[in-house]
C-alpha positions as CSV (number, residue, x, y, z in Angstrom):
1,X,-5.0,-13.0,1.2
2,X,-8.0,-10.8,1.7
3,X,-9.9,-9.3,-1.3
4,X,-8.9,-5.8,0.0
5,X,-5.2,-7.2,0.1
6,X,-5.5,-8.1,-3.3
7,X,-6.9,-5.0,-4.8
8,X,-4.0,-2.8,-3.0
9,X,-1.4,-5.1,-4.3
10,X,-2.9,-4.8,-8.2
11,X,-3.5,-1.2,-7.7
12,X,0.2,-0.7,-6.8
13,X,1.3,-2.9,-9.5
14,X,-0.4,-0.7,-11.7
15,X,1.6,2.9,-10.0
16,X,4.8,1.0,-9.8
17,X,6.6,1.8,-13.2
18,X,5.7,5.2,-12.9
19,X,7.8,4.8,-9.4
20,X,10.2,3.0,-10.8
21,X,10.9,5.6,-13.7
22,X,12.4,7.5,-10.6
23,X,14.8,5.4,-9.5
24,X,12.2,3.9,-6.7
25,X,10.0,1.6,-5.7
26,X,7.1,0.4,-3.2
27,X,6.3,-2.3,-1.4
28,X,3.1,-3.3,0.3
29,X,3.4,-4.5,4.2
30,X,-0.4,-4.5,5.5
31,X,-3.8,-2.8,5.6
32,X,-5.9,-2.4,9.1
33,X,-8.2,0.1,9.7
34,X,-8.1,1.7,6.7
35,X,-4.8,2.5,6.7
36,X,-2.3,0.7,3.7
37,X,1.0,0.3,5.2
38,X,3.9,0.6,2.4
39,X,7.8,0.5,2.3
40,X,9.3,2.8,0.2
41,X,12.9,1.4,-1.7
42,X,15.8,2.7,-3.7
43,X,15.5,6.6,-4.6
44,X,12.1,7.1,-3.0
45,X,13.9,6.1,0.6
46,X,14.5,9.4,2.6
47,X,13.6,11.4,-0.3
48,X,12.3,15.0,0.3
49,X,9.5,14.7,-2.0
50,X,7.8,11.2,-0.6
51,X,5.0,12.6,1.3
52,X,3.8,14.7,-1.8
53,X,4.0,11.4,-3.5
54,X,2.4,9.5,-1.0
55,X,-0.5,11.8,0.0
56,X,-1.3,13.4,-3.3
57,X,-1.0,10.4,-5.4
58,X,-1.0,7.2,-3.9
59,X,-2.8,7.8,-1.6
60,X,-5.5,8.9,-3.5
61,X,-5.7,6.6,-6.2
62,X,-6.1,4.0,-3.7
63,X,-9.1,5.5,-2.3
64,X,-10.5,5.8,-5.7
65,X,-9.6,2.2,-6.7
66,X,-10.1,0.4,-3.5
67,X,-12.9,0.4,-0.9
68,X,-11.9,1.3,2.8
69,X,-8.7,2.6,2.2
70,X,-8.4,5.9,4.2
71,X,-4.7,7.0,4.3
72,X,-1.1,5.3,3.4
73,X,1.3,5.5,6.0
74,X,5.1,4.6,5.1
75,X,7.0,2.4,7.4
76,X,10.3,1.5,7.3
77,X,10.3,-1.8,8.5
């Protein structure tokens, strides 16, 4: 696993209860090119709200926390 890898996966680990509070969760697939690729489960799949979640929170922690990290893109699968 690559030290960027790593990084990504702790700083999720550290948004994830707040996630989970909601009834969701997140999963990380893959970073290249700057982009984190994430899978969004339970309450947080299809739900109206996820890109405000994604691009005004997670998003930007992880380009606080993590070098190289442009933008999070959700996949489903």
């Amino acid at each position: 696993m690559e030290n960027q890898d790593k990084q990504i996966i702790e700083t999720l680990d550290k948004i994830r209860p707040f996630i989970q509070r909601d009834g969701g969760d997140i999963e990380f697939k893959k970073f290249e090119n700057g982009v984190v690729y994430v899978k969004m489960h339970g309450a947080c799949q299809g739900c109206s709200f996820i890109d405000l979640t994604i691009k005004e929170t997670i998003e930007v922690i992880l380009q606080e926390e993590v070098p190289g990290v442009a933008k999070v893109e959700v996949v489903e699968d």
